[in-house]
C-alpha positions in Angstrom: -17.9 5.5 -18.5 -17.4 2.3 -20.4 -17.0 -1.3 -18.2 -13.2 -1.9 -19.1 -12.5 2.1 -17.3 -14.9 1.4 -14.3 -13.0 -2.1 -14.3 -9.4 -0.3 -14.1 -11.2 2.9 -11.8 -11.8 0.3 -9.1 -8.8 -1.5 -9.8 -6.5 1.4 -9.1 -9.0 2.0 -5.8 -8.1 -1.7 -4.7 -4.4 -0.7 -5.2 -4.5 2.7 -3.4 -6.4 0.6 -0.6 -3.4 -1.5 -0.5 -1.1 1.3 -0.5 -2.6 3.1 2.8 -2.8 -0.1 4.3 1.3 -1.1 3.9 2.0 2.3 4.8 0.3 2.2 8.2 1.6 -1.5 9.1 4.6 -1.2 11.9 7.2 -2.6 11.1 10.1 -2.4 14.0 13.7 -1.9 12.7 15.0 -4.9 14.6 12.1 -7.0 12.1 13.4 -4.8 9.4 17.2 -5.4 10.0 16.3 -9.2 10.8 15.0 -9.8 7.0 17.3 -7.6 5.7 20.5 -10.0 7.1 18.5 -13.1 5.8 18.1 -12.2 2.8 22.2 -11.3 2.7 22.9 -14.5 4.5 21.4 -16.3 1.9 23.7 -14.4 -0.6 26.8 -15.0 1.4 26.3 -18.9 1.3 26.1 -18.9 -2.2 29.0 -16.8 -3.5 31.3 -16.6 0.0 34.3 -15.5 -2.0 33.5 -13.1 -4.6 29.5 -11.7 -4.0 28.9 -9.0 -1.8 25.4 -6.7 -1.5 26.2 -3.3 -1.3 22.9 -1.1 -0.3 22.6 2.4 -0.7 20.1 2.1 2.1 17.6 -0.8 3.5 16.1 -1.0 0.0 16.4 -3.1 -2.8 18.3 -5.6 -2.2 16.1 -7.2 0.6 13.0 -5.4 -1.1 11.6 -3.8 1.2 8.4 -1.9 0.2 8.5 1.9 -1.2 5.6 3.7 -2.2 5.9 6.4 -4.2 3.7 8.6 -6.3 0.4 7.5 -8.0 -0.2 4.4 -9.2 -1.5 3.5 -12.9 -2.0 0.5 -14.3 -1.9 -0.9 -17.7 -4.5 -3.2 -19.3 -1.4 -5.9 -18.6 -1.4 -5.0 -15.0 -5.3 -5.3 -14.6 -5.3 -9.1 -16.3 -2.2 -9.8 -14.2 -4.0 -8.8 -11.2 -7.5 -10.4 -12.1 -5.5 -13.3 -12.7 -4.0 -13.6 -9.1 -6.8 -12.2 -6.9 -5.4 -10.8 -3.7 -1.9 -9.8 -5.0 -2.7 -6.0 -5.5 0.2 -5.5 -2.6 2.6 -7.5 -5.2 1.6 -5.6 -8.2 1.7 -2.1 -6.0 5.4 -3.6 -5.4 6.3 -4.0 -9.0 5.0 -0.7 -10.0 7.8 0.9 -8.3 10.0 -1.1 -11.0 9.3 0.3 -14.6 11.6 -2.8 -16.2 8.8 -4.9 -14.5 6.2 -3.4 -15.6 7.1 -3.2 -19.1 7.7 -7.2 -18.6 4.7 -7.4 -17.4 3.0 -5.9 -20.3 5.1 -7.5 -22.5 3.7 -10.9 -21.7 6.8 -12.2 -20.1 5.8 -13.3 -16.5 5.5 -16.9 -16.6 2.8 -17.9 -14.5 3.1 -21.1 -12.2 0.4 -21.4 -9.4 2.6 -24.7 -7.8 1.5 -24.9 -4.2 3.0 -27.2 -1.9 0.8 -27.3 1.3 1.1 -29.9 4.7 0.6 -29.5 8.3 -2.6 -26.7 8.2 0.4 -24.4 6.0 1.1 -24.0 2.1 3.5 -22.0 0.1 2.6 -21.2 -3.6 5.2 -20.1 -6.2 2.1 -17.6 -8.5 4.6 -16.9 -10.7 8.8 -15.8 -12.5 10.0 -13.1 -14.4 13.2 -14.3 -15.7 15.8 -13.5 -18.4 20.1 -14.1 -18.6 20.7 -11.4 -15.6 17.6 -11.5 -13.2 14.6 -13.6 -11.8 12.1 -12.5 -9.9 9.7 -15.2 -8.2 6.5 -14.2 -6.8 4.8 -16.3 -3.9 2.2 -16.5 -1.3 1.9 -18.5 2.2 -0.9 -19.5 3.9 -1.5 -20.4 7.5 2.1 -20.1 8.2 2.8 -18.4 11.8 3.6 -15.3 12.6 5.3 -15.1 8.8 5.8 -11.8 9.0 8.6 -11.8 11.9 11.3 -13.5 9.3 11.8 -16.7 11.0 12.3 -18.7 7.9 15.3 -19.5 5.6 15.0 -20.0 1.8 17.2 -22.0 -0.7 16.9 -22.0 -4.2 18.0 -26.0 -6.3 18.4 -26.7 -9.3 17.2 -29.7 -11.0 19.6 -31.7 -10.0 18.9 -30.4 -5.8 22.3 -28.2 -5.6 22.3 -24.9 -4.6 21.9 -22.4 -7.8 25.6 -20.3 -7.2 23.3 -16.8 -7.5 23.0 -13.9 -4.8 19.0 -13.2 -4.3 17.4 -11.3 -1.3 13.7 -11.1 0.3 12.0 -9.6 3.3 9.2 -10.8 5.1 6.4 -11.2 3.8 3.4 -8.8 3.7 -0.3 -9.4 4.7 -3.1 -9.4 2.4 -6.8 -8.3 2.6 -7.4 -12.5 3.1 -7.1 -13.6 6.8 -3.5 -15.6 7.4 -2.5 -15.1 3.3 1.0 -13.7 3.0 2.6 -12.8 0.3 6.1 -11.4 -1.4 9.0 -11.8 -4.0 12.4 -13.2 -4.0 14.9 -11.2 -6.5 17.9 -13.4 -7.5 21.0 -12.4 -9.3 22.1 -14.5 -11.9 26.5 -13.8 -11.3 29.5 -14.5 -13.5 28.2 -17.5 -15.5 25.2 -18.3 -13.7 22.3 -19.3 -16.0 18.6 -19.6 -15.4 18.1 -23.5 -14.6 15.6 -25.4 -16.5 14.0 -26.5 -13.2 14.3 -24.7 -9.6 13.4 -25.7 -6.8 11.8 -23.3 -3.8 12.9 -24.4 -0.4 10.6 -22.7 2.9 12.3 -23.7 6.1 11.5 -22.6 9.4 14.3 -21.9 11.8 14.7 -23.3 15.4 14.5 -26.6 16.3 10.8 -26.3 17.9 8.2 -26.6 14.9 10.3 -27.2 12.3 8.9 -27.0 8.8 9.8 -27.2 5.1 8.0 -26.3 2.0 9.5 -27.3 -1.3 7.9 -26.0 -4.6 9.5 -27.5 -7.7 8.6 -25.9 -11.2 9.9 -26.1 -14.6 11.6 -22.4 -15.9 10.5 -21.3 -19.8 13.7 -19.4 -20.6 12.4 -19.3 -24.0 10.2 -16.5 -22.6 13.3 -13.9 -23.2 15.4 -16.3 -24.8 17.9 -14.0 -27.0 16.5 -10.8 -25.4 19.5 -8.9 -24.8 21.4 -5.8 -25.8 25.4 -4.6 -25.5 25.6 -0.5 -25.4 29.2 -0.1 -25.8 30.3 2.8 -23.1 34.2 3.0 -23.3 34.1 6.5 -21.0 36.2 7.2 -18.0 34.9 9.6 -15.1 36.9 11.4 -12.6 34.8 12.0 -9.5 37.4 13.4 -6.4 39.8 12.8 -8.3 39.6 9.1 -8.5 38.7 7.3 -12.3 36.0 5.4 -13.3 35.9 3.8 -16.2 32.8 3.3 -17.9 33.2 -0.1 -20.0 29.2 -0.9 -20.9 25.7 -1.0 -20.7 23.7 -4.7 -21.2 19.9 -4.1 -21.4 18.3 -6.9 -20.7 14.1 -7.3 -20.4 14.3 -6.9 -15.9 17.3 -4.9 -15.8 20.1 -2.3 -17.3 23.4 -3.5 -16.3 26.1 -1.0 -16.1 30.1 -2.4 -15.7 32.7 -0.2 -14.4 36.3 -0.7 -12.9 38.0 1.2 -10.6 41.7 2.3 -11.5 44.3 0.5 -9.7 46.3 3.6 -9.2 43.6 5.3 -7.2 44.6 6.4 -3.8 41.1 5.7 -2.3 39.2 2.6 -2.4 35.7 3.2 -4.2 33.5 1.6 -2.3 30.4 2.6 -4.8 28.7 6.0 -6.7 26.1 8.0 -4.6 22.3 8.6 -5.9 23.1 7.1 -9.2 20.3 7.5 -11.8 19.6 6.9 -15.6 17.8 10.0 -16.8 16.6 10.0 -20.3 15.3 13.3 -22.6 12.1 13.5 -20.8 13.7 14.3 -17.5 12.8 10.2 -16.4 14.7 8.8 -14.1 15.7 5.0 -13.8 16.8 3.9 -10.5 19.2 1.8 -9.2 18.4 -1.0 -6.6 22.2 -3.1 -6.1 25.9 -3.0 -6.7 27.8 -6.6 -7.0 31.5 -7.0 -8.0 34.6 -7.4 -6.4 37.7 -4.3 -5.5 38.6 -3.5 -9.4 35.7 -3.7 -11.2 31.6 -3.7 -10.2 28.4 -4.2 -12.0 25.5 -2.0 -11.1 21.8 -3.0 -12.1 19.1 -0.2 -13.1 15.8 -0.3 -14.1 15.5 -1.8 -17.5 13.9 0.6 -20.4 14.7 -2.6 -22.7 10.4 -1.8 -24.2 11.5 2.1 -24.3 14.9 2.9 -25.9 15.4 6.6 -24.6 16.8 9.0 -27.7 19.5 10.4 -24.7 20.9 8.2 -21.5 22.9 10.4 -18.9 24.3 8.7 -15.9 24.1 11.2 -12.8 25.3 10.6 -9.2 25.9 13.3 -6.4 29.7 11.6 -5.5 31.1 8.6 -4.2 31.5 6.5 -1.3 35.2 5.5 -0.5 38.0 5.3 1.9 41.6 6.3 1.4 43.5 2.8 1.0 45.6 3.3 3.9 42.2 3.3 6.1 41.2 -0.1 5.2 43.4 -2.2 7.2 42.8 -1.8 11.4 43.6 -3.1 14.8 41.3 -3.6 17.7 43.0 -4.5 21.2 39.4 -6.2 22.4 40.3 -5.7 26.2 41.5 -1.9 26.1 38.7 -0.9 23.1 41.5 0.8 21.4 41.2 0.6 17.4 44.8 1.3 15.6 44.5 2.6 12.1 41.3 2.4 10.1 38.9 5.5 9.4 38.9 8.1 12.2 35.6 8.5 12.6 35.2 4.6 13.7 35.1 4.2 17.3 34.9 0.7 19.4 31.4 0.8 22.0 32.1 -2.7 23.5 31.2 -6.9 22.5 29.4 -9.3 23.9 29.1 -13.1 23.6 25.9 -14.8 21.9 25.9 -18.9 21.7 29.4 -19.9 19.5 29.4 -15.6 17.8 30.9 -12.6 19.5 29.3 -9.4 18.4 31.1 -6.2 18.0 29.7 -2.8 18.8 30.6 0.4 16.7 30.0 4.0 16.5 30.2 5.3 13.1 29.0 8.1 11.0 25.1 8.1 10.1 24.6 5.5 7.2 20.9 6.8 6.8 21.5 7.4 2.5 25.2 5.3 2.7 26.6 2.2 3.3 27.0 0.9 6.4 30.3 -0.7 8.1 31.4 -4.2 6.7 34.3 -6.4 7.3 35.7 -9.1 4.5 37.8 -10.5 7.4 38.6 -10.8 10.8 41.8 -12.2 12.1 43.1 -13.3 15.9 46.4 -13.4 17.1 47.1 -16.5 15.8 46.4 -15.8 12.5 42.6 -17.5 12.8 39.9 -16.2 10.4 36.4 -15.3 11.0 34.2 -14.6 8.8 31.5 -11.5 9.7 28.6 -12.7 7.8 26.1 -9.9 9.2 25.9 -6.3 9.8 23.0 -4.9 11.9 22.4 -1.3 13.0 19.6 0.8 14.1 19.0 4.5 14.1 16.4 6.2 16.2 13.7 8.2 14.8 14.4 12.3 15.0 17.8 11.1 16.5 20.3 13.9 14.7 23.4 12.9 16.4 25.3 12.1 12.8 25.9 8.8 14.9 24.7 4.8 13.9 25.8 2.1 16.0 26.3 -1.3 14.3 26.4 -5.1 15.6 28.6 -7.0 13.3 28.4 -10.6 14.1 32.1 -12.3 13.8 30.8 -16.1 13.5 32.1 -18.9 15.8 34.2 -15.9 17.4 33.3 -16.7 21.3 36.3 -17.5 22.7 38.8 -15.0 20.8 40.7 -12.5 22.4 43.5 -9.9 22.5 44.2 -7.9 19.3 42.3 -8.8 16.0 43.7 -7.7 12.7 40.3 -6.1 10.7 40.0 -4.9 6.9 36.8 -3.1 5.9 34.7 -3.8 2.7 32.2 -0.8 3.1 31.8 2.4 5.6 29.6 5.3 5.4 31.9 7.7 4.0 30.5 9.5 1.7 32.0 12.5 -0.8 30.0 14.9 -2.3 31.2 15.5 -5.6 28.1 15.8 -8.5 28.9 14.5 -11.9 26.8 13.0 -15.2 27.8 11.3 -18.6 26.0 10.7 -21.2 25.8 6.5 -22.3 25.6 6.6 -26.2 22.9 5.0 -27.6 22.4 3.5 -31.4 18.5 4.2 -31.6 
């Protein structure tokens, strides 16, 4: 055995190390659900109006860790780990994300090692991966407390210290094999004409007014990294899944993601509310997931893997249905003193609210979102024609529970004192409709 394959043998045992260890941490759902709404929250400040997350489960969006298969790693990988020693739990991460990967070998992570550090606590930025769609920033905290519970908001600046108008998500982060080093990655969204800045800002606050803390990393961005690294497929297709059209309009490749655009035909008679189990699958049987949906009612962009460093010869899009509502389900009524709900899904029942500080939250039964998406409002209105905005969804489902049932807290902001009938129109609900279906993207190889 030469050094360099003894050097990647015990590199892939380091990684398998960190593996078992992730896979035996604890990790309640209330902690999961916690980081999950933060990372959403931060979303819905910056696009309120038009960007929404929809998840296909806890996943993605707030990247939560999945482990699956073996793990390999490329000469790339091994430098990019004996670069950053202790971020084998990053790269074991990233390996679940091909487009990374390939970024990675490719040279394209930007590294940054900017470490901003008071009070016995530091937060580094280790590194971006960035192009015209996506950036993903890499970063590790040290002697922060009890990191891992969530209690911290991020903000992104630009260089001029305004909010970047992007959707990103995180989670909490994850320990290391050093005492008291944490570490993770925050995946933002660059939406409608949202451009990498030339310098960003990385804002760690803690929450709650006892021990307050912020963390501010500033770094410049090389966007000439990817600059011009792009690709239009041309799709022009429509689908017919239960009857309602799809149409297909195109596939952008770009070096972290695939990013498919589709619109929704006015005339259907249900609202889509997104395509179940959707994968890229090329000639070799390899499939390319997908992480996040973003778009408004008519028309929706979703983001694959990218395979930007390996053009497939075929590309078929599979999925086993759809999630939707019939139109005439969207709109409800909710007398809050009776619990009775007029119009809306069937399948929706009212459990009971409660009052927490200036937020009322709402209680609902509703069919098992384990695989779906779960139950989201775009408004709330009282009998004076008030609106509230419902900014977070929580819900919880029991281990080995198989009653088809998931309740969910939706949080109706500064929504204390309302009473009597609220007029309610949903965005999402696990409804989904099993209908398989596949078409093939051209490709000009």
């Amino acid at each position: 055995m030469t050094d360099e394959q003894k050097q990647f043998e015990e590199l892939e045992q380091r990684l398998h190390g960190r593996k078992t260890e992730y896979d035996t941490i604890n990790v309640p759902d209330a902690a999961v659900q916690q980081s999950v709404q933060t990372g959403i929250r931060q979303a819905a400040r910056r696009r309120k109006s038009r960007v929404r997350w929809y998840m296909s489960s806890i996943s993605a969006a707030a990247i939560i860790l999945l482990f699956t298969g073996c793990i390999r790693v490329s000469p790339a990988f091994a430098s990019f780990v004996e670069q950053w020693p202790g971020m084998e739990g990053i790269v074991s991460m990233i390996r679940q994300d091909k487009g990374l990967q390939m970024a990675i070998d490719q040279s394209l992570l930007q590294k940054v090692g900017i470490t901003d550090e008071h009070d016995g606590a530091s937060v580094t930025i280790d590194g971006i991966i960035t192009d015209e769609s996506r950036m993903v920033i890499f970063y590790t905290m040290k002697g922060m407390k009890d990191p891992e519970k969530g209690e911290y908001d991020i903000d992104l600046l630009d260089g001029n210290g305004k909010d970047l108008p992007v959707a990103f998500g995180y989670s909490s982060p994850k320990p290391t094999s050093d005492e008291n080093v944490y570490e993770n990655m925050i995946d933002v969204v660059f939406t409608d004409e949202a451009t990498p800045p030339d310098e960003l800002s990385v804002v760690f606050k803690i929450r709650g007014k006892v021990n307050p803390g912020e963390w501010k990393v500033t770094l410049p961005v090389d966007k000439n990294l990817t600059k011009g690294m792009k690709r239009i497929l041309p799709v022009n297709q429509t689908l017919t899944v239960d009857g309602q059209r799809i149409d297909v309009k195109q596939a952008t490749l770009y070096p972290t993601r695939l990013v498919l655009d589709v619109a929704f035909d006015p005339k259907n008679t249900k609202k889509v509310l997104g395509l179940s189990d959707l994968q890229l699958v090329d000639e070799q049987g390899r499939a390319w997931r997908t992480d996040t949906t973003m778009g408004g009612d008519g028309e929706r962009s979703i983001y694959f893997e990218s395979m930007y460093f390996s053009i497939p010869k075929k590309l078929t899009l599979q999925g086993s249905g759809l999630s939707g509502l019939d139109k005439d389900e969207l709109d409800l009524s909710l007398d809050l003193e009776s619990g009775t709900i007029t119009g809306g899904p069937p399948t929706m029942k009212f459990m009971g609210s409660e009052v927490v500080g200036k937020d009322r939250i709402l209680e609902f039964s509703v069919p098992d979102i384990n695989g779906g998406f779960t139950l989201a409002f775009t408004e709330i209105k009282d009998e004076a024609g008030k609106t509230y905005e419902v900014p977070t969804s929580s819900w919880r489902t029991e281990d080995g529970d198989s009653s088809g049932i998931t309740t969910v807290h939706s949080t109706v902001e500064n929504g204390a004192k309302i009473k009597g009938h609220l007029q309610m129109k949903l965005s999402t609900y696990p409804m989904k409709i099993k209908a398989p279906f596949s078409l093939e993207i051209p490709l000009d190889n």
